[in-house]
MMTF fields as JSON, N, C-alpha, C and O atoms, coordinates in Angstrom:
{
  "mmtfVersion": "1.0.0",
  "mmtfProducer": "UNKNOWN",
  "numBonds": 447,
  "numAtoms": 448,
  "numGroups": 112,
  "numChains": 1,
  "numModels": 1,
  "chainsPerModel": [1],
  "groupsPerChain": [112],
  "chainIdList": ["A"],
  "bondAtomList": [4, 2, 8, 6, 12, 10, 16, 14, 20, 18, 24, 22, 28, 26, 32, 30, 36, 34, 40, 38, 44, 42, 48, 46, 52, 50, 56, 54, 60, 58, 64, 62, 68, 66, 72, 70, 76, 74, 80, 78, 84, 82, 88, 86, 92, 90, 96, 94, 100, 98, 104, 102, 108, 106, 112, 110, 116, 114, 120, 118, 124, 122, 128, 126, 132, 130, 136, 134, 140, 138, 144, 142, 148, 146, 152, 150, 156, 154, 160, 158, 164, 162, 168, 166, 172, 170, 176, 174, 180, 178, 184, 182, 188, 186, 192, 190, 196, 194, 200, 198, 204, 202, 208, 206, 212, 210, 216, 214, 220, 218, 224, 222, 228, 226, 232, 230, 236, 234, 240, 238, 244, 242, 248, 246, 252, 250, 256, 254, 260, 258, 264, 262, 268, 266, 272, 270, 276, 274, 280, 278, 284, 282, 288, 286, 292, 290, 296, 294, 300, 298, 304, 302, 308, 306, 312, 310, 316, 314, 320, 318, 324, 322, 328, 326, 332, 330, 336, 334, 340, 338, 344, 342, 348, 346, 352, 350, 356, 354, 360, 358, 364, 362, 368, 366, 372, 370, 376, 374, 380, 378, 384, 382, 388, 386, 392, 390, 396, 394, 400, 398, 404, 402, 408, 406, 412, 410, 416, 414, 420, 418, 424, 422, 428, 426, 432, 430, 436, 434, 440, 438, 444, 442],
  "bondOrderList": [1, 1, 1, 1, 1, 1, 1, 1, 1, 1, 1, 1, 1, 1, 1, 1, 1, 1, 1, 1, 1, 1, 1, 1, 1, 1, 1, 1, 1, 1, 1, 1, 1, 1, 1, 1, 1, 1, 1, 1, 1, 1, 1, 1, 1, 1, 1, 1, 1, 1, 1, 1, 1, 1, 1, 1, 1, 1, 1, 1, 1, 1, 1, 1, 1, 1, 1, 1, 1, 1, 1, 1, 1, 1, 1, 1, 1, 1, 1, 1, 1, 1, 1, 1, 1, 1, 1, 1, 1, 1, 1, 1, 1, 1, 1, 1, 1, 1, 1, 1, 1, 1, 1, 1, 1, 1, 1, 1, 1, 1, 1],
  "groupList": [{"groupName": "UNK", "atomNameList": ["N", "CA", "C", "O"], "elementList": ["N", "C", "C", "O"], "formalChargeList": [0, 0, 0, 0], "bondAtomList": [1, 0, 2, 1, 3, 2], "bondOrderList": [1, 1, 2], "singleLetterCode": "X", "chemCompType": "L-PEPTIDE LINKING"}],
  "groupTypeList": [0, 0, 0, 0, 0, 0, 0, 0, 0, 0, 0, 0, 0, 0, 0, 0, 0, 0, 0, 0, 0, 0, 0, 0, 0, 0, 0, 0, 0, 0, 0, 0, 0, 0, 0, 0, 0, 0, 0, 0, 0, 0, 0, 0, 0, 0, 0, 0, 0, 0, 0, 0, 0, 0, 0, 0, 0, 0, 0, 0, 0, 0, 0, 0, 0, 0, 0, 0, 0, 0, 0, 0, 0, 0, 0, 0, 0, 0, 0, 0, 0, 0, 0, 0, 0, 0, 0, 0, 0, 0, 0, 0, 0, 0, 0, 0, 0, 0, 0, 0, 0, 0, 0, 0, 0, 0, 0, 0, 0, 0, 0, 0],
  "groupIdList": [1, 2, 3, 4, 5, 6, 7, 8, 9, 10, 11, 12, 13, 14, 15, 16, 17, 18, 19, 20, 21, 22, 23, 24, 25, 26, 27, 28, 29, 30, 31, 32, 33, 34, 35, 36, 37, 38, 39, 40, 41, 42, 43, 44, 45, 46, 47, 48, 49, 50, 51, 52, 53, 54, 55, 56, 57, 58, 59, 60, 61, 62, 63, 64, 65, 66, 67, 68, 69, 70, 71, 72, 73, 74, 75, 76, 77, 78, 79, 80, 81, 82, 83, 84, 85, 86, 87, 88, 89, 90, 91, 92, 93, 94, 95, 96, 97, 98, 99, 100, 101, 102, 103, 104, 105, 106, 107, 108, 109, 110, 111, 112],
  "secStructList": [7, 3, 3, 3, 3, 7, 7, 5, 7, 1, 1, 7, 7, 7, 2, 2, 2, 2, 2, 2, 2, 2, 2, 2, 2, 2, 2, 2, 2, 2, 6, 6, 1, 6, 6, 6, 2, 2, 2, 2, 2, 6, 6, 6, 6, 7, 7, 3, 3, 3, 5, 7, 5, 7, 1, 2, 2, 2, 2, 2, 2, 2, 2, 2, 2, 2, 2, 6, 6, 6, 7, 7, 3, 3, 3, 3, 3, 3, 7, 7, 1, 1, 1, 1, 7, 1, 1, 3, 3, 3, 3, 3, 3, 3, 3, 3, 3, 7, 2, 2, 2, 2, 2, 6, 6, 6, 6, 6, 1, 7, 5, 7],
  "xCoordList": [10.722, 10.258, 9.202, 9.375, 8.216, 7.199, 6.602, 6.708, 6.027, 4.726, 3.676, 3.524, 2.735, 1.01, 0.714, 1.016, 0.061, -0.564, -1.722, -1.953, -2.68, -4.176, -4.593, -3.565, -5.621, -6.597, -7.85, -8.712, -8.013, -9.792, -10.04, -9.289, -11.42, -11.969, -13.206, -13.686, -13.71, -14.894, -14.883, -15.833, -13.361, -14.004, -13.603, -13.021, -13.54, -13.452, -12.876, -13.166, -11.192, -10.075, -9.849, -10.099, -9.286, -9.174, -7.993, -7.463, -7.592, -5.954, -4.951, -3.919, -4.953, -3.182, -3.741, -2.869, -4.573, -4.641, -4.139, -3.223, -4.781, -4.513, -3.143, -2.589, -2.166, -0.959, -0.058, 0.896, -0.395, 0.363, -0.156, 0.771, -1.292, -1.553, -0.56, -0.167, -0.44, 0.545, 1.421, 2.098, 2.372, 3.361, 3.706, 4.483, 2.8, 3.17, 3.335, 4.282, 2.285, 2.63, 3.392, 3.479, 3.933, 5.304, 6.173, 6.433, 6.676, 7.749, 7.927, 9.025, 6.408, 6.124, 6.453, 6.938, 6.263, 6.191, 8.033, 8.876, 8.337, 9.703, 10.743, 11.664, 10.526, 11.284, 10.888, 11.443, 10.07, 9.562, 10.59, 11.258, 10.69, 11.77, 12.656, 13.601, 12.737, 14.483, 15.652, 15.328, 17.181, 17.92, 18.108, 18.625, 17.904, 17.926, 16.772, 17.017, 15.832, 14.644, 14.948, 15.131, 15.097, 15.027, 16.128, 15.998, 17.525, 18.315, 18.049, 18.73, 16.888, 16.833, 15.622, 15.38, 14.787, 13.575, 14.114, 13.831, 15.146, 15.941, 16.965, 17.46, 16.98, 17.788, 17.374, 17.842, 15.716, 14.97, 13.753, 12.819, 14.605, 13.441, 12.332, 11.43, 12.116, 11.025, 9.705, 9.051, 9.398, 8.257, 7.003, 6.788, 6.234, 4.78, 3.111, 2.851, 2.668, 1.063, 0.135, 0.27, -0.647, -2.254, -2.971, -3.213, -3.574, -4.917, -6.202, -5.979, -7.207, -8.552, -8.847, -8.363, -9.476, -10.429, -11.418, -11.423, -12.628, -13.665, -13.777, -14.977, -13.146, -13.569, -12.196, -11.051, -12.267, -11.643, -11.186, -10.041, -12.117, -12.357, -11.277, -10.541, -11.365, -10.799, -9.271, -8.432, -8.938, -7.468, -7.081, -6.011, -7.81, -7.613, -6.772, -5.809, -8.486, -7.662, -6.698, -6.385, -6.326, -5.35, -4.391, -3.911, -3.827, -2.832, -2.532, -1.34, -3.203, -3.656, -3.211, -2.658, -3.419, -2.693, -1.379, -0.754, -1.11, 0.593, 1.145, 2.375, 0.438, 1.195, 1.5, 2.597, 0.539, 0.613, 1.617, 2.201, 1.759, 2.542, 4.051, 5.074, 4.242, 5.78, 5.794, 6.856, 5.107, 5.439, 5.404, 4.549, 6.319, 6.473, 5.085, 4.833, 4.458, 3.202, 3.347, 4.244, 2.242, 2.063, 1.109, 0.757, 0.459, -0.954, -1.283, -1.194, -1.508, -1.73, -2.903, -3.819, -2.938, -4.006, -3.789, -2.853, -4.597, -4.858, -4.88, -6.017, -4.119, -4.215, -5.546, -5.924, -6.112, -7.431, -7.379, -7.803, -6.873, -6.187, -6.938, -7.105, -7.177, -7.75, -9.064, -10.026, -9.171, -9.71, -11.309, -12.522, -10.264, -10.721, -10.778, -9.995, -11.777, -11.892, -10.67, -10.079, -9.685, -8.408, -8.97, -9.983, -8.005, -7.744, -8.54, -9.16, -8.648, -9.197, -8.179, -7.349, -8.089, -7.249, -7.246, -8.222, -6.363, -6.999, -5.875, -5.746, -4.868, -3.926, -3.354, -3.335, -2.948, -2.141, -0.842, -1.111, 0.166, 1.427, 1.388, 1.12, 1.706, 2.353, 3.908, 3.632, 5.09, 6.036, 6.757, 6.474, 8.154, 8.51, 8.77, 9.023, 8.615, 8.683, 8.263, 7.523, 9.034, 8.665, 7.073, 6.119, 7.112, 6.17, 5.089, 3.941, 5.433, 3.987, 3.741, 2.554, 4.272, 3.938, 3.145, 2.537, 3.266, 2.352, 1.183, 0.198, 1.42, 0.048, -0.898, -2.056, -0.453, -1.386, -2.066, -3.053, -1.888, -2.493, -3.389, -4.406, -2.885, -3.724, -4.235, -4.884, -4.027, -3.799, -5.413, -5.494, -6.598, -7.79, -8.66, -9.761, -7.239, -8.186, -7.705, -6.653, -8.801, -8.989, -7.795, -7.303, -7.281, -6.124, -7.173, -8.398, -6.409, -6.671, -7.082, -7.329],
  "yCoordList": [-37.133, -36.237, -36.959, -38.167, -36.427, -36.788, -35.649, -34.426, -36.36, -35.6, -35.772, -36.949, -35.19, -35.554, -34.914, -33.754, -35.772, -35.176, -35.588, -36.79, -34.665, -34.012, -34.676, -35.054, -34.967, -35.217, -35.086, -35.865, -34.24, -33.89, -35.493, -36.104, -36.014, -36.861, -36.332, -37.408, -35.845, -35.12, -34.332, -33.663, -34.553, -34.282, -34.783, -34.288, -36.515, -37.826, -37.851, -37.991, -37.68, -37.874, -39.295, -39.881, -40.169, -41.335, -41.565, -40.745, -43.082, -43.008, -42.858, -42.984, -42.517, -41.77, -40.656, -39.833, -40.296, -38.609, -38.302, -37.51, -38.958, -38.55, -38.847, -38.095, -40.084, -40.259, -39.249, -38.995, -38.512, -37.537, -36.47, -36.221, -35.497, -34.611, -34.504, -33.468, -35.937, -36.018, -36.223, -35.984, -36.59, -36.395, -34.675, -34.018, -34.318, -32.516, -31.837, -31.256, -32.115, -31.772, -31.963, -31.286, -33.314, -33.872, -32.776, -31.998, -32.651, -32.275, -30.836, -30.292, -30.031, -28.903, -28.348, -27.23, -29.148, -28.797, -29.156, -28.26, -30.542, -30.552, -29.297, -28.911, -28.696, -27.785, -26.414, -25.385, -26.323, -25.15, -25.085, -24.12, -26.452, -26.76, -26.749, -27.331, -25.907, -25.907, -27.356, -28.51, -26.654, -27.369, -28.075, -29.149, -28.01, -28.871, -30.168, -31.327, -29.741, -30.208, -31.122, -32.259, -30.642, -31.504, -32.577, -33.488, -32.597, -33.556, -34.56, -35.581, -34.227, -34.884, -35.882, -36.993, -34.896, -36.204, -37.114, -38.271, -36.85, -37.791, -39.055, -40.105, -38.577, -39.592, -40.133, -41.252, -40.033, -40.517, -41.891, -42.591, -41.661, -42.428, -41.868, -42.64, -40.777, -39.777, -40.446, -41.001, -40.375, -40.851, -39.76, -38.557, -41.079, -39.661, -40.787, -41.911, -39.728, -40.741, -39.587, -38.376, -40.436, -39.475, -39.69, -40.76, -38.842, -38.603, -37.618, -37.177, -37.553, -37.309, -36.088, -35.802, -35.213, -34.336, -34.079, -34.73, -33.406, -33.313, -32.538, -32.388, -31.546, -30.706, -29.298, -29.721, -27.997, -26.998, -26.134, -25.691, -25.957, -25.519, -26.102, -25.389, -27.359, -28.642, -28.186, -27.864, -28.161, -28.164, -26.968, -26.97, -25.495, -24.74, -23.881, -23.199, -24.842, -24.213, -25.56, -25.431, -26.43, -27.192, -26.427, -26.172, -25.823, -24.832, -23.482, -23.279, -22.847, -21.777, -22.201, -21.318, -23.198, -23.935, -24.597, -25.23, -24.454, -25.468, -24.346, -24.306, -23.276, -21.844, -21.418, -21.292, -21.286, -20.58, -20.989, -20.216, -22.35, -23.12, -22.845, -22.867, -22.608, -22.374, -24.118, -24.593, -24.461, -25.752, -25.563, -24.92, -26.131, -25.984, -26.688, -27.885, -25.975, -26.171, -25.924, -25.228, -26.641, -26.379, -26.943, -27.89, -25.993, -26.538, -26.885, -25.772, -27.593, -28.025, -27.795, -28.617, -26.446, -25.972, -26.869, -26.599, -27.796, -28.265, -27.759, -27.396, -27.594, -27.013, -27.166, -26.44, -27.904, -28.722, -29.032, -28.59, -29.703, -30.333, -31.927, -32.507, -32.217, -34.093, -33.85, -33.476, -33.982, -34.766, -33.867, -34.061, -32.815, -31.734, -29.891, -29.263, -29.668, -28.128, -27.389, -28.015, -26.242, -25.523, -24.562, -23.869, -24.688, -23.949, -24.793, -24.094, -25.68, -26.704, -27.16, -27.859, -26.674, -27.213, -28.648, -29.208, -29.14, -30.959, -31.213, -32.16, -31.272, -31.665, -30.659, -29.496, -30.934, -30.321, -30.855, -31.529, -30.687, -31.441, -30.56, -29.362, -31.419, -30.741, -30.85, -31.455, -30.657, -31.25, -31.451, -31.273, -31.982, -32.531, -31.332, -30.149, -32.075, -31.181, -32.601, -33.581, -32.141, -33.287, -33.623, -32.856, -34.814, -35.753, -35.58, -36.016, -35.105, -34.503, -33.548, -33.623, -32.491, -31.257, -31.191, -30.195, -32.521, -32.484, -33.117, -32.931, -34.108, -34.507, -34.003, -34.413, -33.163, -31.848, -31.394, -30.746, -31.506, -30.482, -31.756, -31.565, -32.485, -33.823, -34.967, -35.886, -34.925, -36.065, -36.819, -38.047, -35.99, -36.323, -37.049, -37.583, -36.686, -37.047, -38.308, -38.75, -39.082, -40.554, -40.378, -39.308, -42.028, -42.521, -42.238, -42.184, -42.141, -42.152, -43.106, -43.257],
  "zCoordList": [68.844, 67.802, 66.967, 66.805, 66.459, 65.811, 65.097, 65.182, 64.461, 62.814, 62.57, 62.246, 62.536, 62.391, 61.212, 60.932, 60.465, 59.46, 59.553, 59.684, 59.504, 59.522, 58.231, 57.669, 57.552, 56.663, 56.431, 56.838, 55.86, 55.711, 55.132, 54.371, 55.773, 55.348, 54.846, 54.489, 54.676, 54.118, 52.726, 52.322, 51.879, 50.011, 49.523, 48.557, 49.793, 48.904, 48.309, 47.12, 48.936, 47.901, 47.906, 48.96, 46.612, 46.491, 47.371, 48.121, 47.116, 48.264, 47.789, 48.447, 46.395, 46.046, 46.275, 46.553, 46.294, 46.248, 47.718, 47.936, 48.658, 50.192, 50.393, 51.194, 49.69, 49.857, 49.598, 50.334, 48.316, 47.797, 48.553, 49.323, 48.865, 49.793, 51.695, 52.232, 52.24, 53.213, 52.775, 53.775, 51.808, 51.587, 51.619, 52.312, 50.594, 50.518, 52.151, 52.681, 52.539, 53.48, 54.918, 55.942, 54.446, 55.441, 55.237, 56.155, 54.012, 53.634, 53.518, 53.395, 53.576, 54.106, 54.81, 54.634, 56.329, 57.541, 57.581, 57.599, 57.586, 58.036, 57.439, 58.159, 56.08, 55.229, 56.08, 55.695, 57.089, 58.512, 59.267, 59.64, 59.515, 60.919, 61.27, 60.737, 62.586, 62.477, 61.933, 61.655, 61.938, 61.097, 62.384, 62.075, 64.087, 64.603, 64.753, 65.087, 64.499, 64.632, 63.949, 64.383, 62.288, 61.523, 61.534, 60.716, 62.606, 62.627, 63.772, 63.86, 64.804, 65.611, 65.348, 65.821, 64.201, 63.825, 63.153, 63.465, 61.919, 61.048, 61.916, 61.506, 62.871, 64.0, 64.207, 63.995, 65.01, 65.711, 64.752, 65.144, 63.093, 62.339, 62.018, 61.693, 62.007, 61.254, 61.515, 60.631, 62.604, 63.11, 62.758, 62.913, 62.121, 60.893, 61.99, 62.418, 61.915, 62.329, 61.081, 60.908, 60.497, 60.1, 60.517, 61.074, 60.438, 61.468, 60.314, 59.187, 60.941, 60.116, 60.464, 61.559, 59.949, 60.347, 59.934, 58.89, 60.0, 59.141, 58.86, 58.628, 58.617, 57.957, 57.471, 57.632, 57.009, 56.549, 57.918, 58.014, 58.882, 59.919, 61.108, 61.79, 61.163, 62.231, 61.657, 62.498, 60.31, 59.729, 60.115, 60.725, 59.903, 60.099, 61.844, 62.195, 62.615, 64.108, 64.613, 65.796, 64.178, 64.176, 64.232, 65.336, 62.997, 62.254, 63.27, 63.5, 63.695, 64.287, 66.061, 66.716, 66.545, 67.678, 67.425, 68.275, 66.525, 66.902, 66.187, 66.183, 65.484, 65.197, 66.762, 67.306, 67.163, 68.691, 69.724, 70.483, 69.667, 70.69, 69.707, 70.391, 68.274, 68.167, 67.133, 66.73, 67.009, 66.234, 64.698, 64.09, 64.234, 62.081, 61.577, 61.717, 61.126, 60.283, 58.848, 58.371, 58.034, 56.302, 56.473, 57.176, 55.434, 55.61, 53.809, 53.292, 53.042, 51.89, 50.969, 50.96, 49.99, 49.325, 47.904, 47.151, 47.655, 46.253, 45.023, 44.72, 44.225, 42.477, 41.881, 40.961, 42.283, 41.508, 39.971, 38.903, 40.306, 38.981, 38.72, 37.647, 39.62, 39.71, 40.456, 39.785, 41.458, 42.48, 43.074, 43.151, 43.384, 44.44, 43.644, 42.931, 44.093, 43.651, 43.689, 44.569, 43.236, 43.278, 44.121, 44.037, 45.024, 46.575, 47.547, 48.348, 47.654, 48.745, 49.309, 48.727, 51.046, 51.854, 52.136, 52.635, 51.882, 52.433, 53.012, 52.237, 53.685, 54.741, 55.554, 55.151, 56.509, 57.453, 58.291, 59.285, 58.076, 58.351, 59.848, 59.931, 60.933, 62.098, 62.811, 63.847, 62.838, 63.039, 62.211, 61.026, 62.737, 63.329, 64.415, 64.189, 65.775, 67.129, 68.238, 68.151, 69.08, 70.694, 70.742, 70.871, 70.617, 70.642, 72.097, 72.01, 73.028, 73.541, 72.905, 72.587, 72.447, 72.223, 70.792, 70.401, 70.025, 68.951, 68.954, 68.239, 70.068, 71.02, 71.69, 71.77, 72.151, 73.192, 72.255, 72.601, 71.215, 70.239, 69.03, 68.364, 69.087, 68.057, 68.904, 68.403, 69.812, 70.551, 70.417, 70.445, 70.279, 69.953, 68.874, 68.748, 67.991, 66.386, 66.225, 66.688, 65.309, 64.863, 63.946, 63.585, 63.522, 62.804, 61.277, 61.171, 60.553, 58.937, 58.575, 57.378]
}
């Protein structure tokens, strides 16, 4: 079992900001997942990778494919409160779900 979280790299959030943005959306996505899911990722050591994207678009059909395939998604709209404009998507949690199956679908994008 595994978790990807997505990151827009392209609207210069500092690094608590990006820490706290994947967090939201860890906990997003796992609070999606089934109550088995979620006991077999917690077994397994809650295995998380981030990963980059560039853009609103990239997060978007990210979301839109692991919707499709059946995988727990959250996708993370900003308050704009600090950093970033309010309603700016900047993360995307994928998982927890079987570790090819969140690969097939991320398996492309650069580490954070």
């Amino acid at each position: 079992m595994k978790q990807a979280i997505v990151v827009r790299s392209d609207v210069g959030m500092g690094t608590g900001k990006v820490a706290a943005q994947a967090a939201h959306a860890s906990l997003g996505a796992f609070e999606h997942a089934s109550d088995q899911a979620q006991r077999q990722w917690k077994r397994g050591g809650q295995k998380k990778i981030v990963l980059k994207a560039d853009g609103k678009a990239e997060l978007y059909a990210l979301k839109e494919e692991a919707k499709f395939h059946g995988l727990p998604t959250y996708l993370v709209t900003d308050a704009g409160l600090t950093q970033v404009e309010p309603g700016t998507p900047t993360a995307l949690a994928i998982g927890p779900a079987p570790e090819a199956d969140v690969d097939e679908i991320t398996g492309d994008l650069s580490l954070f």
